[in-house]
Phi, psi and omega in degrees: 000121178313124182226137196294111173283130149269134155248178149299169180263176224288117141283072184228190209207129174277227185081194191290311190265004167261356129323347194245338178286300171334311163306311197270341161276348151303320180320292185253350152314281193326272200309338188287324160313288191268045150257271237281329211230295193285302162294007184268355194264325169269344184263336173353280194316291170286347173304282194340274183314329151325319195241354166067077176210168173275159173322317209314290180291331184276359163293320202296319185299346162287307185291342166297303176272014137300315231253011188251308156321300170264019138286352176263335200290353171278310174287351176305302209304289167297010152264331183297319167304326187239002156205038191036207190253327201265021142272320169314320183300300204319278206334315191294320184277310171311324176277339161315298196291358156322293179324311161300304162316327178283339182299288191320353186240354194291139155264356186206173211273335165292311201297305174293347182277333184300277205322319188242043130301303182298298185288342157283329137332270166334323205279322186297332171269028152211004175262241201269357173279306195280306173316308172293327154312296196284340185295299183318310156300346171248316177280135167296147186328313177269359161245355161332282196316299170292358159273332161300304143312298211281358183253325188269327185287332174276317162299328200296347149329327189324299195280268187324352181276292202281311172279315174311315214273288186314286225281327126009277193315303198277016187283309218264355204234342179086143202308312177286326184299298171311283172341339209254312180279327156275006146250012128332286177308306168318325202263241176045285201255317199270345172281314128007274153317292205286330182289343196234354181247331189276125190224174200267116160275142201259108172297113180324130189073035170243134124027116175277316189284350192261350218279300187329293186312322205273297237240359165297337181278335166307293172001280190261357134342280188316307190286321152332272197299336200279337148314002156278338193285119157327259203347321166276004180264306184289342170285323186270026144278328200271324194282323163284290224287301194311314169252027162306302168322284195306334193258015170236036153243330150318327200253346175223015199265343183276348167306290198265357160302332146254023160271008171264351180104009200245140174320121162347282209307295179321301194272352160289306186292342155297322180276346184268013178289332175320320160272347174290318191275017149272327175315323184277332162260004172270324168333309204285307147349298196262009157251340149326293191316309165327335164239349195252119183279164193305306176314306159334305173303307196293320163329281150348275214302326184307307190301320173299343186240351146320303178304313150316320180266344158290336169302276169340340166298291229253001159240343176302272220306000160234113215288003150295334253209320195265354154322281179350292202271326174299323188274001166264344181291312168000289192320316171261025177289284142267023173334318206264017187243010168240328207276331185283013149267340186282341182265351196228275181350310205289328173278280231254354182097182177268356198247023164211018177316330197258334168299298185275355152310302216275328216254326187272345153338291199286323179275303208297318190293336197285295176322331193253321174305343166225023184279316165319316215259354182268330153324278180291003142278308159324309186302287189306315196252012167244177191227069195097183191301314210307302111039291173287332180300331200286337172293300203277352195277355188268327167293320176282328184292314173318328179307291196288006181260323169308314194277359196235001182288142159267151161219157216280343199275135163266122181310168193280147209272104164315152183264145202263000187262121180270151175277000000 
């Protein structure tokens, strides 16, 4: 017989100033996205020759540090839980921005992979896992969701921001010039930020020092059961699969839009509606949810972009047909990145949100970091696209079914008495 865990109830705290955290983590999400993340796809080209290594390879040093990120993402999760986020941030934006001056000096194809070894290290303590965690510890139920949208819709700028401004830089400054000057900026704005806006919330009539001790054994209570729970192995399969999907038609729908017959320039700019139209669909989540569960919403959104991208054989070839079809993969692009604290809050509370955050992290971030490069194997041993689409439309239709599956077991009930 299925048995109920009391935990504390949910602490957290609105007001003026977790808006103002907010503000600063919208801030420093963009820039950490695009220093960290975004310029290297413009700096690629000239590192390479620079440094005399192949594309090949110098791609291969970003999936390293994605793939160092979610191996970091489980102890962040338990230090965030157990110490909240702004020393951990601080820590993070000085090794960033170390880290970039040290970018700016590599001379060998080692020297870069150790630096963005390092920087996945770092991403992982200041980007959208440690943020949302802190978003998630200050905000109430009815303002989370909106505090969480105003950081993605600001961060998703990143790239519309970060890549023109790097090929800026390095038209004018050469790739170590540019480097040199994004991490000015970097150091500059997220450090700052992070030391001085992010703070730990205090339950009334506790202690500042006590909250952490009294609530550690609930803690890993919580956290205990929710691995034990099905229901967190299918969110995190439905969630692995989904970003297996998105992140290897970012890395190929412009590929194969000219293997449709349609101009480079024309299928860059069709692939580059992806970011606009993550924007769009967290807008669209998160005014859905009000009347609607989430899971529901998310399910939808999935299932639309199965249908899409199985679709495309018969509308990419024309470029109305192939709009079409980027906006329905579009739609669900950034999606997944509001429903999982609203779906894992909603199961499991907050008071062990960056700990059970961090573990479901670690595959789906592993999933998007070699799903491209397994895509392009595929790719390489077939005979066209077809194949790959049949992959990616499949992943997504599992998405929409995983999130929306129940299981007989109930999750654990917060209590209404904080401990």
């Amino acid at each position: 017989m299925p048995t109920t865990m009391t935990v504390p109830a949910d602490l957290t705290v609105g007001g003026h100033h977790g808006w103002r955290i907010a503000a600063a983590l919208a801030v420093t999400s963009t820039i950490g996205y695009g220093t960290l993340y975004y310029a290297y796809p413009v700096l690629l080209t000239p590192m390479a020759a620079s440094i005399g290594a192949s594309t090949t390879a110098v791609t291969g040093a970003l999936t390293a540090s994605v793939l160092t990120g979610a191996l970091m993402a489980i102890p962040v999760g338990r230090w965030l839980d157990h110490h909240g986020g702004r020393a951990l941030m601080t820590a993070g934006s000085i090794t960033a921005t170390a880290l970039l001056i040290a970018w700016s000096q590599v001379q060998t194809i080692g020297q870069l992979y150790a630096v963005m070894i390092g920087i996945g290290i770092a991403g992982a303590m200041v980007l959208y896992e440690p943020a949302f965690a802190v978003i998630v510890s200050w905000f109430t139920p009815d303002r989370r969701a909106t505090a969480l949208l105003a950081v993605t819709i600001v961060a998703g700028f990143a790239s519309t921001i970060f890549m023109p401004l790097t090929g800026l830089l390095t038209a004018h400054l050469g790739w170590r010039g540019a480097l040199l000057a994004l991490a000015a900026i970097h150091g500059a704005v997220t450090i700052p930020l992070h030391a001085m806006a992010v703070r730990q919330p205090r339950p009334a009539g506790t202690a500042p020092a006590d909250p952490a001790r009294r609530e550690q054994p609930g803690r890993r209570a919580v956290a205990h059961a929710a691995m034990r729970d099905t229901r967190f192995w299918l969110l995190t399969a439905t969630f692995t699969a989904h970003g297996l999907a998105t992140s290897t038609m970012t890395v190929h729908l412009n590929g194969y839009l000219i293997s449709r017959g349609h101009p480079a320039t024309f299928a860059a700019t069709a692939a580059g509606l992806l970011g606009v139209l993550s924007v769009t669909g967290r807008l669209v989540l998160t005014a859905a949810r009000r009347r609607l569960r989430v899971s529901t919403v998310v399910a939808v959104v999935y299932a639309t972009q199965a249908a899409a991208v199985l679709a495309m054989p018969l509308l990419a070839a024309t470029r109305t047909g192939a709009i079409i079809s980027v906006i329905g993969f579009g739609i669900g692009f950034g999606i997944t990145s509001l429903a999982i604290p609203a779906l894992l809050t909603d199961r499991y509370g907050t008071i062990a949100y960056a700990t059970i955050a961090g573990r479901l992290a670690a595959p789906v971030t592993t999933a998007k970091a070699t799903g491209p490069l397994a895509a392009a194997a595929l790719l390489y041993t077939s005979d066209g696209y077809a194949p790959l689409l049949v992959g990616v439309a499949t992943c997504c239709a599992l998405a929409a079914i995983g999130v929306t599956t129940r299981t007989k077991v109930p999750a654990p009930k917060p209590s209404t008495r904080h401990s």
